[in-house]
N, C-alpha and C positions, 0 to 999 in steps of 0.2 A: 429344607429337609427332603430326602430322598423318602418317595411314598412306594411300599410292595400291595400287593392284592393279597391282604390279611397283615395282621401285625409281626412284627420284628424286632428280637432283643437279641443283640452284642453280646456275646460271652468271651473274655477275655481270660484264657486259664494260666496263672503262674504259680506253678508249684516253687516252693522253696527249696529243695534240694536238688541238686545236679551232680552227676558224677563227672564229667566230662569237662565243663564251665562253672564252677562253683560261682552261686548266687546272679546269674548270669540275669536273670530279671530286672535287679535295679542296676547292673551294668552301667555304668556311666559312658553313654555314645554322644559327643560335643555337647558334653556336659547335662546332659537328659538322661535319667535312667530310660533303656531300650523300656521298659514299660507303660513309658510317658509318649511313645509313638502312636503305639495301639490307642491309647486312649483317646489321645488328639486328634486321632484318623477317626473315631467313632463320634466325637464330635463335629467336626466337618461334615458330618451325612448329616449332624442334626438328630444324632439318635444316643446325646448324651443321657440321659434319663433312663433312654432303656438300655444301657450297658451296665453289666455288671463282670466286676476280677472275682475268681474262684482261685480261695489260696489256701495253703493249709500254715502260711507264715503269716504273721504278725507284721513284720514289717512294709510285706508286701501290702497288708490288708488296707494298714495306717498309709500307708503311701496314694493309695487310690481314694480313700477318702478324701485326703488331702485334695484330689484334683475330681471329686464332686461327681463320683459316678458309683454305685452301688457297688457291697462289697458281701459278699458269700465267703463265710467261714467253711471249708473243705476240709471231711474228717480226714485221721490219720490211715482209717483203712483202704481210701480209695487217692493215698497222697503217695504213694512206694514208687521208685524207678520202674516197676514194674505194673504200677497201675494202667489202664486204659483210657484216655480221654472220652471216649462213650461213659466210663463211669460217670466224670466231674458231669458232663454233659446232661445227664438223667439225675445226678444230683439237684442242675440245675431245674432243670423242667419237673420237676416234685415240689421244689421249695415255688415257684411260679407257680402252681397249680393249688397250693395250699394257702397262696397270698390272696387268690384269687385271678390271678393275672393271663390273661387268655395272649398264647403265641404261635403263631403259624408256622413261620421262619426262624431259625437261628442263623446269625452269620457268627465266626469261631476267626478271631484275632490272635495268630499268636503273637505273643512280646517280642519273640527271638528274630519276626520279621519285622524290620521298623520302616523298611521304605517299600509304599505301595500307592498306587493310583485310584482317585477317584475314578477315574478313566474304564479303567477295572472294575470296581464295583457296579459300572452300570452295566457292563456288559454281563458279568454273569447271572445279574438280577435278571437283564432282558431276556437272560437263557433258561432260567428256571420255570418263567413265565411262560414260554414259547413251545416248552418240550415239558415230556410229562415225565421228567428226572425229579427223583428224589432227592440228589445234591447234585450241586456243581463245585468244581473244585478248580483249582490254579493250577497248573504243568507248563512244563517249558520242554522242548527237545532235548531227548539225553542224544548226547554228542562220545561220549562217553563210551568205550568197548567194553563190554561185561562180559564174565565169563564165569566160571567155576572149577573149583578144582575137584578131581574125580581121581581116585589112586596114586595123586601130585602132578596129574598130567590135568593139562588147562585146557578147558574146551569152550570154544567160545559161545557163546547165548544170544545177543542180540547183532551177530556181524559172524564174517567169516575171514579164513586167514585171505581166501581168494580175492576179496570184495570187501576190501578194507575201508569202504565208505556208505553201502546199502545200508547200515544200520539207520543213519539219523533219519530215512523216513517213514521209519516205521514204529521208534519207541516215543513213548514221552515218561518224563517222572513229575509227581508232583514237586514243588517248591511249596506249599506252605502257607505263602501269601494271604488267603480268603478261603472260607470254606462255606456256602451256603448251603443250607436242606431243611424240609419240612420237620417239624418235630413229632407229626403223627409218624412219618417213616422210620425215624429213630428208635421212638416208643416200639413200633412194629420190629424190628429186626435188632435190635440193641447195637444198635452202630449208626452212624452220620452219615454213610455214604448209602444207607436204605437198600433196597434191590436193583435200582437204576442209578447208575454215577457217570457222571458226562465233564469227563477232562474244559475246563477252557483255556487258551494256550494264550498264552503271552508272549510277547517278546520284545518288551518294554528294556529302559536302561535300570528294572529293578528284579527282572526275572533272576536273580540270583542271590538271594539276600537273605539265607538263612542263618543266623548266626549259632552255634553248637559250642566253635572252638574259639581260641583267640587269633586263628586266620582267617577266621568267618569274620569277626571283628576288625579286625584290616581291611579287609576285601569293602566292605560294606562305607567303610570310613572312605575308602575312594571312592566309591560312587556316587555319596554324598558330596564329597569334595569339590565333582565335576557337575553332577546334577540338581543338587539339593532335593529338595521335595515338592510331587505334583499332588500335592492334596487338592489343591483347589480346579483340578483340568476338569 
């Protein structure tokens, strides 16, 4: 078991409704619902006990029991496409504090990402640790030309028409992958990312592995293909 300086509980949130990828949580990825990743990556740290799914479906709910990790009933007012994950989040840290259950750290699993590195988790842990960030989160280099459109004329954001390459050293986006932060900072600012947020960059064979659509679900199915999984590095 991977040990933090204070304790740490796993919140894995799957809402049931999706506009985009309907039911996309029990998603069948080589025949594992995507939900059965996150969970099996939270036992591999050895922090099966203290993870818990926050769902506002039934089946979701029944599905995590099944595989023997705590399960949070999510009302329907904080379960909307338009809800906020700091909602489920503070749902969760009220129900823990009312259990009695004292937690320092949250780390935040989503389903949608199913392939990720132990590799990873020790480094952000060791970054939490080292700096005085409120969370640390996963990014990868956007490679990617942004822009916006202004009166239908495009103007570019992070690059120029001149210097068609400057951008990649200077953006990054998150991926998803791991989110750690203290939960007093959350309490304080009603958000995970606190007043201090401190990118950590990967660029692993998994930094891309958010599933939304059904090409995210291709995409990810190759990379499994070629690399399977480093839970255990």
């Amino acid at each position: 078991m991977f040990t933090m300086h204070g304790n740490m509980i796993i919140l894995i949130p799957a809402r049931g409704g999706s506009q985009r990828f309907k039911g996309k949580n029990l998603r069948l990825f080589y025949n594992k619902p995507l939900l059965w990743y996150s969970i099996e990556f939270a036992k591999c740290l050895g922090f099966g006990k203290q993870t818990y799914v926050s769902s506002d479906c039934d089946d979701i709910l029944e599905y995590a029991k099944s595989n023997n990790v705590n399960v949070l009933k999510r009302p329907a007012s904080i379960s909307t496409r338009n809800s906020k994950i700091s909602d489920a989040l503070i749902h969760l840290v009220k129900y823990l504090k009312n259990s009695g259950i004292s937690c320092d750290y949250i780390l935040l699993l989503q389903p949608t990402n199913p392939l990720r590195s132990v590799k990873t988790f020790r480094g952000i842990s060791k970054l939490i640790r080292e700096t005085q960030a409120d969370c640390i989160f996963t990014a990868v280099k956007c490679h990617e030309k942004i822009g916006k459109l202004d009166s239908e004329q495009f103007i570019p954001y992070n690059y120029s028409f001149e210097n068609q390459f400057h951008h990649e050293n200077q953006y990054l986006c998150e991926n998803g992958t791991m989110y750690l932060f203290k939960t007093e900072a959350l309490l304080d600012t009603g958000s995970l990312f606190g007043k201090k947020a401190i990118p950590y960059q990967i660029d692993d064979v998994y930094r891309y592995n958010d599933i939304n659509e059904e090409l995210d679900l291709r995409v990810c199915k190759m990379i499994y293909e070629k690399h399977g999984v480093y839970w255990r590095l």
